[in-house]
N, C-alpha and C positions, 0 to 999 in steps of 0.2 A: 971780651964778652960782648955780641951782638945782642939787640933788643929786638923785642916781641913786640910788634907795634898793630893796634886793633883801631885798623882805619875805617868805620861806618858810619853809614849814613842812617838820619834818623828823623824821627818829626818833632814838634816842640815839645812833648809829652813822653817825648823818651823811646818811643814804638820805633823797632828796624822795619817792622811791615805788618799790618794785619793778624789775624788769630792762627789763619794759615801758612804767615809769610810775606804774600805776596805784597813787595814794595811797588808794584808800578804805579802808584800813584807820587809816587817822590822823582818818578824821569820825568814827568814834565817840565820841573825845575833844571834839568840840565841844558842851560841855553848856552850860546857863544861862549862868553866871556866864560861860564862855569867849567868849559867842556875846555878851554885852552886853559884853564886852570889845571885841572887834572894832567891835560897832554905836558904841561910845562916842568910842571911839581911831580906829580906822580906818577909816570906812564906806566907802571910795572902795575898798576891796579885796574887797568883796564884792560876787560879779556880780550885775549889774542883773538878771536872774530872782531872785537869791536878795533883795536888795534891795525889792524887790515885793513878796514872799511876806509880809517880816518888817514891810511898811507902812512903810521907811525909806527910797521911795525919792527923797523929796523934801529930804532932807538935803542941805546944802551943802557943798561943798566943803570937808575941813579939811585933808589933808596933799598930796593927788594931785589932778591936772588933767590926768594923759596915764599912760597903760599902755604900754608895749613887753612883747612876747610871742614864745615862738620859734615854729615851726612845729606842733610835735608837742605842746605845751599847748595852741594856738589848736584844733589836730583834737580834741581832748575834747569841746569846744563843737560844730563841725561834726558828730559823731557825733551829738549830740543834738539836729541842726536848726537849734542857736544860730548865727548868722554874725555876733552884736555882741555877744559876752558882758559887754563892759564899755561899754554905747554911753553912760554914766552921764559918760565919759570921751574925751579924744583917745584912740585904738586904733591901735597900730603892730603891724604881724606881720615878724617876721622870718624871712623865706624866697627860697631861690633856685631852689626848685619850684612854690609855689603858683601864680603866673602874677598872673592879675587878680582883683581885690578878689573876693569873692561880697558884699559888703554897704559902702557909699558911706561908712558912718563908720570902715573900716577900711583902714588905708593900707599896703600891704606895703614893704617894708624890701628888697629884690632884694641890693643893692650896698653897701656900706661900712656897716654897720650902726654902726660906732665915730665916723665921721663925723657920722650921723643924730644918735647921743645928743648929741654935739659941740655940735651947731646947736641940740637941742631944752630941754640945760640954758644955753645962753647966752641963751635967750629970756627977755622982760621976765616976771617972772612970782613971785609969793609965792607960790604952788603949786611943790611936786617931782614929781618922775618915779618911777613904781611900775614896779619890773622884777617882771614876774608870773612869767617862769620861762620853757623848762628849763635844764636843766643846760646845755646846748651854749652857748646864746646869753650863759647868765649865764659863763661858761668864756672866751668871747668878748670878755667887756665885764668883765674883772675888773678891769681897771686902770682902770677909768669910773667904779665903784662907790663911790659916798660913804660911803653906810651900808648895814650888815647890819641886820634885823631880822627873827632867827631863832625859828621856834615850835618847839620840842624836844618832841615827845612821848613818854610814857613806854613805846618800844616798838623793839623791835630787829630790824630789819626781815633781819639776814647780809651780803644782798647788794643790790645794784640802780643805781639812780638816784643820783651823789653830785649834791651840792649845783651842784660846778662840775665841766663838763666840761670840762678844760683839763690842760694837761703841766705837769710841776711847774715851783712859782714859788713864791717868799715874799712874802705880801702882810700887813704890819702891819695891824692894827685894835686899836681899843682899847675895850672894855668902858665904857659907859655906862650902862646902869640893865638891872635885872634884874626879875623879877616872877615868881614864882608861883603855883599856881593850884591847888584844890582836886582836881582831876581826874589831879595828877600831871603838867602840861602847865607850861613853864618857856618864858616870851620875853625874850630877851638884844638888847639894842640896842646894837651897835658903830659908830663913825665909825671913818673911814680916819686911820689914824696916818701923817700924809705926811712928817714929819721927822726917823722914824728914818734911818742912814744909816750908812756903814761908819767914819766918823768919831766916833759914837758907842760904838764898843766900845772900851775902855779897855786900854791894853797888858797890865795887868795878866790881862785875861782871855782874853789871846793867849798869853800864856806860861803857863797855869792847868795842870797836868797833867802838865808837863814832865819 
């Protein structure tokens, strides 16, 4: 079984981007060091335009073979003409508006989208699943989600975009490796902790208070 892994970037405050979305105020953070971080670690998460530019786009596969996207991420790219911003990759769009494809490498997602991931991590495959974003879809698929792999930028955005569009819920994760980075820019890698359970609290910290 492959993992759903929900690689974004975010500001100290938790925001993927403003009220409307728009993250451009987190690329100024992507300097040298951050930008050979991605090319080295991740290259499957940068779109095939940006991939071109940087002459990396003949790198092979190392952690991703398929993208899922929601609606209102995949429109950034339409805004700017793009209609396969990942065609590097399978392209899933999750929508119950968009209608039909505008471009043959990209598959819209209409109906049970928790299904789809269902079917697309039980596939044979030593490649994972890259959830590109937004908030609603990742809100949608929190209980899909394997792993976190969050960019924290050093920047407080108030208000906007949280990470997960969804009603409260407690979802364990557990902190695996952290990193650093000269620009003030911190990526925290969590797997899903699936074996916490109400069995696990100790009476002791039932009667704590009393």
């Amino acid at each position: 079984m492959r993992k759903l892994s929900y690689f974004i970037a975010c500001s100290v405050d938790g925001f993927i981007g403003g009220p409307d979305g728009d993250a451009t105020a987190m690329m100024s953070y992507v300097d040298e060091e951050f930008l050979q971080f991605l090319v080295t670690e991740y290259p499957e998460t940068l779109p095939t335009q940006g991939r071109r530019m940087l002459g990396v786009d003949d790198l092979p596969g190392k952690r991703f073979d398929t993208v899922i996207q929601g609606r209102a991420s995949y429109d950034l790219a339409l805004k700017e003409g793009i209609t396969s911003p990942y065609a590097h990759l399978r392209e899933y769009v999750a929508s119950r508006t968009l209608g039909e494809s505008p471009d043959p490498n990209v598959e819209i997602v209409a109906d049970d989208v928790v299904g789809k991931v269902r079917e697309l991590k039980a596939e044979d495959s030593a490649l994972d699943i890259y959830l590109c974003g937004g908030s609603r879809l990742a809100g949608e698929l929190i209980d899909e989600i394997d792993e976190l792999i969050v960019k924290t930028y050093p920047i407080v955005l108030g208000t906007g975009m949280p990470m997960f569009g969804a009603a409260f819920t407690v979802s364990p994760f557990a902190l695996e490796s952290t990193r650093t980075f000269g620009n003030g820019a911190v990526v925290r890698t969590y797997s899903r902790e699936r074996r916490r359970a109400a069995a696990d609290v100790r009476p002791e910290r039932l009667t704590h208070g009393r």
